[in-house]
Each structure stands twice: as structure tokens, then as C-alpha cells.
C-alpha positions as CSV (number, residue, x, y, z in Angstrom):
1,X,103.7,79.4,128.8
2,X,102.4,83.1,129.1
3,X,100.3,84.1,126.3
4,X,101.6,86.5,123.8
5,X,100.8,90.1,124.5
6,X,99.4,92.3,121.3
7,X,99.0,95.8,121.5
8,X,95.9,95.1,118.7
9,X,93.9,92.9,121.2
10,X,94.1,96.6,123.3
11,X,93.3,98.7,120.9
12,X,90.2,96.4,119.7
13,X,89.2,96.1,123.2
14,X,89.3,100.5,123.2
15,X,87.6,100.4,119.7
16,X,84.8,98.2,121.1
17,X,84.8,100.6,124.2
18,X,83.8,103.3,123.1
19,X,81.1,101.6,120.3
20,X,83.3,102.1,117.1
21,X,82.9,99.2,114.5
22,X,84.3,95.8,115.7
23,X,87.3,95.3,113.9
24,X,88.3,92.0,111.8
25,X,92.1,90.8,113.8
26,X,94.5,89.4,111.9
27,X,92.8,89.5,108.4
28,X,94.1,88.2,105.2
29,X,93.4,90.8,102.3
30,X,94.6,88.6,99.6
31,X,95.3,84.8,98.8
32,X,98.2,85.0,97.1
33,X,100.3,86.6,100.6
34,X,100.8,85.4,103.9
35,X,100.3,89.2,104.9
36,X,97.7,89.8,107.8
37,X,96.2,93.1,108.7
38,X,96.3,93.2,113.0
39,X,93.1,95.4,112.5
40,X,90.6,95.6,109.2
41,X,87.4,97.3,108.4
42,X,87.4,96.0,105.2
43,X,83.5,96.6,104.3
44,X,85.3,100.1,104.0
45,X,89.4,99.4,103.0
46,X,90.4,101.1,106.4
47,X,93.1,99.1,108.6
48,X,95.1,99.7,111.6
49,X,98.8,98.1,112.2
50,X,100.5,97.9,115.7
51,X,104.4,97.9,115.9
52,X,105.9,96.0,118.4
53,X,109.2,96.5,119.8
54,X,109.8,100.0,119.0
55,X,112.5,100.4,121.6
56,X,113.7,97.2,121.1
57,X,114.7,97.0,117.8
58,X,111.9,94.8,117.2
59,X,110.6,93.2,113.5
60,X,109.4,96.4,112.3
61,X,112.7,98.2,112.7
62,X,114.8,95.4,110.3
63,X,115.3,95.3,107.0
64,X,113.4,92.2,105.7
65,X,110.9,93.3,107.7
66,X,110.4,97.0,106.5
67,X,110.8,95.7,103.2
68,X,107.8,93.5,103.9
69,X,105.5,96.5,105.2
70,X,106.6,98.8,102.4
71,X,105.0,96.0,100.0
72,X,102.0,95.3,102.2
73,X,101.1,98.7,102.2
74,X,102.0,100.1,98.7
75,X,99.6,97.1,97.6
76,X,97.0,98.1,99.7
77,X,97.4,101.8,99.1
78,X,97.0,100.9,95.3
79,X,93.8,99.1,96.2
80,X,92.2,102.2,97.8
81,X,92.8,100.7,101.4
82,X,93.4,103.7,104.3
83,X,96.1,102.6,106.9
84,X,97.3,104.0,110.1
85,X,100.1,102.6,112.0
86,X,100.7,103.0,115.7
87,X,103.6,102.7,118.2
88,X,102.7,100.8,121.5
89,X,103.2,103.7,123.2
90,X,100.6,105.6,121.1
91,X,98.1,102.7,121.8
92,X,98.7,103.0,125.7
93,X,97.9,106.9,125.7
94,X,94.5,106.9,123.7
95,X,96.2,108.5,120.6
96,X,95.6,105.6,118.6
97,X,92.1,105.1,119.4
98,X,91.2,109.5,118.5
99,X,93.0,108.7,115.0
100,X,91.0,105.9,114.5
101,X,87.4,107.9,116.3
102,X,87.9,110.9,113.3
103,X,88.8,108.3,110.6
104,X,85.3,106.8,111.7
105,X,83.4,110.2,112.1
106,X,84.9,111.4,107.9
């Protein structure tokens, strides 16, 4: 069986290219939910999410799980936390990695 490809592992691997700080994968922010963060920097409440599928209709794009998001990151947002979310496509041309390079120079 192929292992599963995640456009986080790439961006990581571009984050640790060009010497940003390593980012926690998959991180848990609370106990209470099964929700995990694909990227966290949570020394400083700044994470990164990675949508699969967006021209495939994928989990993002369906209505238990945008309702899922929407909770996940109106919890976080209330918490102080600073998300970005990214497209694979916008992980695949660098603009991913420049958001997260100014988040990191502010």
C-alpha cells in the first residue's frame, strides 16, 4: 500500500527549508476534541491547515466537514490562535510558504 500523500509534510519540509521554526504536525490543541492542527506553532498560537481535494470535492468542501472547520477555528480564534489555510495548489507554488515567511517576520 502507497503511503498517504499530505500537502503539510511539503509545506513543513519548505518551512524547514528555508530555516523558519519547525512546525508541530498533527497537533491536538485541546483534550476534550479529536481536532488536530496539520501545522502548529503553538509556543506562539499560529497554525497552518492544508485542504485536500479542492478539485475533487474532497472533505473540506462537504457539509459535516465545513461544519467541523468552522468550529475548530472559531474555538481557536477565540483562544487568540492565528490560522492560515491553504489550497494544494497554493502549497505547490510557494504562496503558502511567503504567508507563513511575513507571519514569521511580524
Amino acid at each position: 500500500m502507497r503511503p498517504r500523500f499530505d500537502w503539510a509534510d511539503v509545506l513543513a519540509g519548505q518551512c524547514k527549508a528555508v530555516k523558519l521554526p519547525v512546525p508541530h504536525r498533527e497537533f491536538r490543541p485541546w483534550k476534550d476534541r479529536r481536532f488536530r492542527l496539520d501545522l502548529a506553532w503553538p509556543e506562539i498560537l499560529l497554525y497552518a491547515e492544508c485542504d485536500g481535494g479542492e478539485w475533487s470535492q474532497g472533505r473540506h468542501g462537504r457539509g459535516a466537514g465545513m461544519r467541523s472547520d468552522c468550529e475548530k477555528q472559531n474555538r481557536l480564534a477565540m483562544e487568540g490562535w492565528t490560522g492560515f489555510r491553504f489550497t494544494g495548489t497554493m502549497v505547490k507554488d510557494g504562496a503558502a510558504l511567503a504567508v507563513l515567511e511575513q507571519a514569521f517576520i511580524q
